[in-house]
N, CA, C and O atoms as a printed pandas DataFrame, in Angstrom:
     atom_number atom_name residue_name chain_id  residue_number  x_coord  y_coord  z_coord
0              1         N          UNK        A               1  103.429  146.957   55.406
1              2        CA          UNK        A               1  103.677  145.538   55.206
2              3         C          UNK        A               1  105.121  145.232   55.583
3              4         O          UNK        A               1  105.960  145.913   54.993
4              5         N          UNK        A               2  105.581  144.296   56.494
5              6        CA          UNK        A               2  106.745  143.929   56.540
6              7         C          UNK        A               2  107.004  143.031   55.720
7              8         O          UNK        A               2  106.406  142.250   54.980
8              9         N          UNK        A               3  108.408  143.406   56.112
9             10        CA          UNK        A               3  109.415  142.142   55.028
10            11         C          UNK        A               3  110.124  141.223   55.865
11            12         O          UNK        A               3  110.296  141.240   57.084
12            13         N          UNK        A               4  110.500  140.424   54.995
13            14        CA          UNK        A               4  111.195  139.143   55.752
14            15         C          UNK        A               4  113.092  139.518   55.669
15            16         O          UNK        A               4  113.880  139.460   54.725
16            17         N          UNK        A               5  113.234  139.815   56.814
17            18        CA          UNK        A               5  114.736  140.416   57.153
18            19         C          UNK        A               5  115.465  139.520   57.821
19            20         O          UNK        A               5  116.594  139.933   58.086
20            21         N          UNK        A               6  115.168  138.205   58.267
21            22        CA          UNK        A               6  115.900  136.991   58.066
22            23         C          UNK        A               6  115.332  135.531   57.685
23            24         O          UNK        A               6  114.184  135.180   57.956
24            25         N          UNK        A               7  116.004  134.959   57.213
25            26        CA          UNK        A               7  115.306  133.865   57.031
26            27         C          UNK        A               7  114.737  133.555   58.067
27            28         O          UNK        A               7  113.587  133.656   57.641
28            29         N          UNK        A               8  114.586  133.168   59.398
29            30        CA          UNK        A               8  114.179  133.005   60.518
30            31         C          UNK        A               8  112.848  133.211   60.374
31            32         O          UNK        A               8  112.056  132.335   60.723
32            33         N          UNK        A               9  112.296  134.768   59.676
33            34        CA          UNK        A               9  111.094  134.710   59.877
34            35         C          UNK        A               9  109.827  134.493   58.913
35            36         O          UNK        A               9  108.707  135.001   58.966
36            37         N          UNK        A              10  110.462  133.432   57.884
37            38        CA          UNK        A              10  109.486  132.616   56.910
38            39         C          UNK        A              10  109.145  131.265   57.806
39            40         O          UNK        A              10  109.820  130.481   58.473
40            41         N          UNK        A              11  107.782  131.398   57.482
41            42        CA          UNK        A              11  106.786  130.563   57.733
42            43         C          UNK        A              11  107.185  129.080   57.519
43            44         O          UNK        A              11  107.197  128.263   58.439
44            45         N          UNK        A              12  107.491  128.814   56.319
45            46        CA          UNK        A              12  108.437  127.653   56.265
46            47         C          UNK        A              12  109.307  127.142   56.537
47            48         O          UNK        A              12  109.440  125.920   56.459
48            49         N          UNK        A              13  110.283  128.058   56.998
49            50        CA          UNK        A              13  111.591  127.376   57.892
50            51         C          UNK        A              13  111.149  127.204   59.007
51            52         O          UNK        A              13  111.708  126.247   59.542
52            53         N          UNK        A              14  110.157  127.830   59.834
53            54        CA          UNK        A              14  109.640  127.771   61.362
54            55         C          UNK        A              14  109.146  126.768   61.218
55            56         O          UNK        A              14  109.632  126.102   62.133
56            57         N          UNK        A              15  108.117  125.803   60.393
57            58        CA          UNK        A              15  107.534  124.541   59.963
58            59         C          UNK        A              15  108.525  123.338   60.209
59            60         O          UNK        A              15  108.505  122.385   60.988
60            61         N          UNK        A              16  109.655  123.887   58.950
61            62        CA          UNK        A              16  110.760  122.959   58.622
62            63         C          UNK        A              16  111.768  122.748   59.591
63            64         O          UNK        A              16  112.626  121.877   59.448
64            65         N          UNK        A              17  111.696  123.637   60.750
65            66        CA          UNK        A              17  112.689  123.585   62.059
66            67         C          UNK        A              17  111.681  122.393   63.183
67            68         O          UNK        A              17  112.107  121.372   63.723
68            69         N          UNK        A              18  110.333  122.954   63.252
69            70        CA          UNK        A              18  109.603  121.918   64.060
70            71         C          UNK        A              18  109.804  120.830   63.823
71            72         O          UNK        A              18  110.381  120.168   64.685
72            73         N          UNK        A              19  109.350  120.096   62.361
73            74        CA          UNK        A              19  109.719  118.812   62.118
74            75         C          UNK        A              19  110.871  118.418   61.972
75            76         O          UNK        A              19  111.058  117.238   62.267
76            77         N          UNK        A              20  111.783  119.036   61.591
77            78        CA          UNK        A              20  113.646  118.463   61.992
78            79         C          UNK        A              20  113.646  118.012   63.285
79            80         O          UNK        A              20  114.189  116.930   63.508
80            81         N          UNK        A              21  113.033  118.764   64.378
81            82        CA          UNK        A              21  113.039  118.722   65.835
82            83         C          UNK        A              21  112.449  117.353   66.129
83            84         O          UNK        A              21  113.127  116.508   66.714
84            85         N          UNK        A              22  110.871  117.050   65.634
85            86        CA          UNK        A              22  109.975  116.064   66.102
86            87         C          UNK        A              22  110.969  114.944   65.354
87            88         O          UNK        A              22  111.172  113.946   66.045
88            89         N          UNK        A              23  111.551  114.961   64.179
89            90        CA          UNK        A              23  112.086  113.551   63.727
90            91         C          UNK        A              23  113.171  113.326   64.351
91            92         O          UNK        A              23  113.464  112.141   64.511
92            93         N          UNK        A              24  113.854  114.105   64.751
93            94        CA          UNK        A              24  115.008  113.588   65.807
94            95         C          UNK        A              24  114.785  113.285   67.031
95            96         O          UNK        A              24  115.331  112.285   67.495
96            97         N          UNK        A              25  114.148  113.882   67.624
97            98        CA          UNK        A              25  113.313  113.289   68.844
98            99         C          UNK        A              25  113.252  111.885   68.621
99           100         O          UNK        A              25  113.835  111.008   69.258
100          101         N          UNK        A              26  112.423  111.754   67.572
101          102        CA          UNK        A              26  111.737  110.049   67.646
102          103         C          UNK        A              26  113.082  109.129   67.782
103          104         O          UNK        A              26  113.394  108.458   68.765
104          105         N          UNK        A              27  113.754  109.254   66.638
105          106        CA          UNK        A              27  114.836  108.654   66.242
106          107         C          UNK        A              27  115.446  108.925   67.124
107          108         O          UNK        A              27  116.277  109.586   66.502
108          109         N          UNK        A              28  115.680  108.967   67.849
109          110        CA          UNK        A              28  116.521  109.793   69.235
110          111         C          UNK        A              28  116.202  108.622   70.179
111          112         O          UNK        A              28  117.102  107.975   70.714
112          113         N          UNK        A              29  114.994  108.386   70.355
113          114        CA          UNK        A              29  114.702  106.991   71.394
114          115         C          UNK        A              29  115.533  105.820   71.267
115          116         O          UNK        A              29  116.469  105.900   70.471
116          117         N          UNK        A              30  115.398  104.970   71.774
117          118        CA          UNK        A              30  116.840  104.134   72.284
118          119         C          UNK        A              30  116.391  102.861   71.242
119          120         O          UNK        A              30  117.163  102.267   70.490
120          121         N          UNK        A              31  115.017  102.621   71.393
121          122        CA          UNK        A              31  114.055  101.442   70.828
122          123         C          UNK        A              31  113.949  101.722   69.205
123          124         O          UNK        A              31  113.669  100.874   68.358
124          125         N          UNK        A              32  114.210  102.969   68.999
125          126        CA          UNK        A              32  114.062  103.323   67.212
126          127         C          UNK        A              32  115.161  102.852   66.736
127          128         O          UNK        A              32  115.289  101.979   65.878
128          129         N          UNK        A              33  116.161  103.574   67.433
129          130        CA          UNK        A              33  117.854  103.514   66.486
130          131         C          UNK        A              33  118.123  101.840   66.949
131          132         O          UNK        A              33  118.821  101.338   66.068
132          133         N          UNK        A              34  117.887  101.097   67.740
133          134        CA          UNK        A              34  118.438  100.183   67.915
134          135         C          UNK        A              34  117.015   99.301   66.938
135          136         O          UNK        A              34  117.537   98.644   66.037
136          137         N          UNK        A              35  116.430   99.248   66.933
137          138        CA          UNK        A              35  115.332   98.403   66.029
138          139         C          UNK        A              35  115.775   98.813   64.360
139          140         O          UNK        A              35  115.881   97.855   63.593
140          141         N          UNK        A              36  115.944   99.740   63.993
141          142        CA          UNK        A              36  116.285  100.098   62.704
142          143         C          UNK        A              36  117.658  100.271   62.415
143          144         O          UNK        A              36  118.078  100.448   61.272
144          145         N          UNK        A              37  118.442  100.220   63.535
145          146        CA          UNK        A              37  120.411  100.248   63.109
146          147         C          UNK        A              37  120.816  101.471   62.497
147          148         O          UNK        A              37  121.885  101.513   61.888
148          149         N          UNK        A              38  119.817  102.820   62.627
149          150        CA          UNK        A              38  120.493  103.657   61.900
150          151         C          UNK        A              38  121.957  104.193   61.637
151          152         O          UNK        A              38  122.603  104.582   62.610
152          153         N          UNK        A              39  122.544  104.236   60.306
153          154        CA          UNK        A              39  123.958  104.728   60.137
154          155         C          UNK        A              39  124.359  105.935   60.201
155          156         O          UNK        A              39  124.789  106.634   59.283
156          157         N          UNK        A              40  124.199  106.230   61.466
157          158        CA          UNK        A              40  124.615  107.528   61.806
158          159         C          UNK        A              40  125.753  107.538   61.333
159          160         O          UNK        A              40  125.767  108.487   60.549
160          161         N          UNK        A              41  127.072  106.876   61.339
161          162        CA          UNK        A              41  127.961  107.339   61.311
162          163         C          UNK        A              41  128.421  107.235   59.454
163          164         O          UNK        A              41  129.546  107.309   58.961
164          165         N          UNK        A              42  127.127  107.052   58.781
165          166        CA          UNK        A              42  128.279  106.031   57.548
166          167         C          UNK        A              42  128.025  107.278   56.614
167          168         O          UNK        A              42  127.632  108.256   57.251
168          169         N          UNK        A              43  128.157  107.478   55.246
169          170        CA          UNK        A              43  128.360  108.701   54.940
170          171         C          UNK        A              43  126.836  108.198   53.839
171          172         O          UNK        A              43  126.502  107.031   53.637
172          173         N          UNK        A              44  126.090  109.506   53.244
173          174        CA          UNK        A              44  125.076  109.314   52.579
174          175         C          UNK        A              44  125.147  109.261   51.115
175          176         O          UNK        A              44  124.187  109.239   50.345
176          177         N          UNK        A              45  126.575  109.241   50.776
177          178        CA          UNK        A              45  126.855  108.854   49.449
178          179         C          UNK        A              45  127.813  107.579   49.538
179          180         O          UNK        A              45  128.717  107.599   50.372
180          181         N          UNK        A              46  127.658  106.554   48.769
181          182        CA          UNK        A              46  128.589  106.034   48.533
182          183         C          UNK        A              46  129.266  106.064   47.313
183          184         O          UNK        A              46  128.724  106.532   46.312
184          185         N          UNK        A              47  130.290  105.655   47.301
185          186        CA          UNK        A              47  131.518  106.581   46.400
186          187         C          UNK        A              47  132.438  105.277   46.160
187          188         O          UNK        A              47  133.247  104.961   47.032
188          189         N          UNK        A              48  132.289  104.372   44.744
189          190        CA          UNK        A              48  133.113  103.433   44.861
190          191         C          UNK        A              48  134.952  103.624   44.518
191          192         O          UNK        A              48  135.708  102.662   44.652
């Protein structure tokens, strides 16, 4: 039986790498980010 000798080779990160991939893709199109204004640049906490 092997073992898992990097993360690399769980089943779930190989999953969780595809869909990181497919959602940036989308969002990646010119018609997404500009229809939805995403804030790429703004930070994901705000902090008064």
């Amino acid at each position: 039986m092997a073992g898992i000798t990097r993360f690399e080779d769980i089943e779930a990160w190989k999953t969780a790498r595809q869909l990181t991939n497919a959602v940036y893709d989308h969002t990646n199109q010119q018609g997404f980010s500009r229809d939805f204004g995403l804030p790429v640049n703004s930070p994901a906490v705000f902090l008064p």
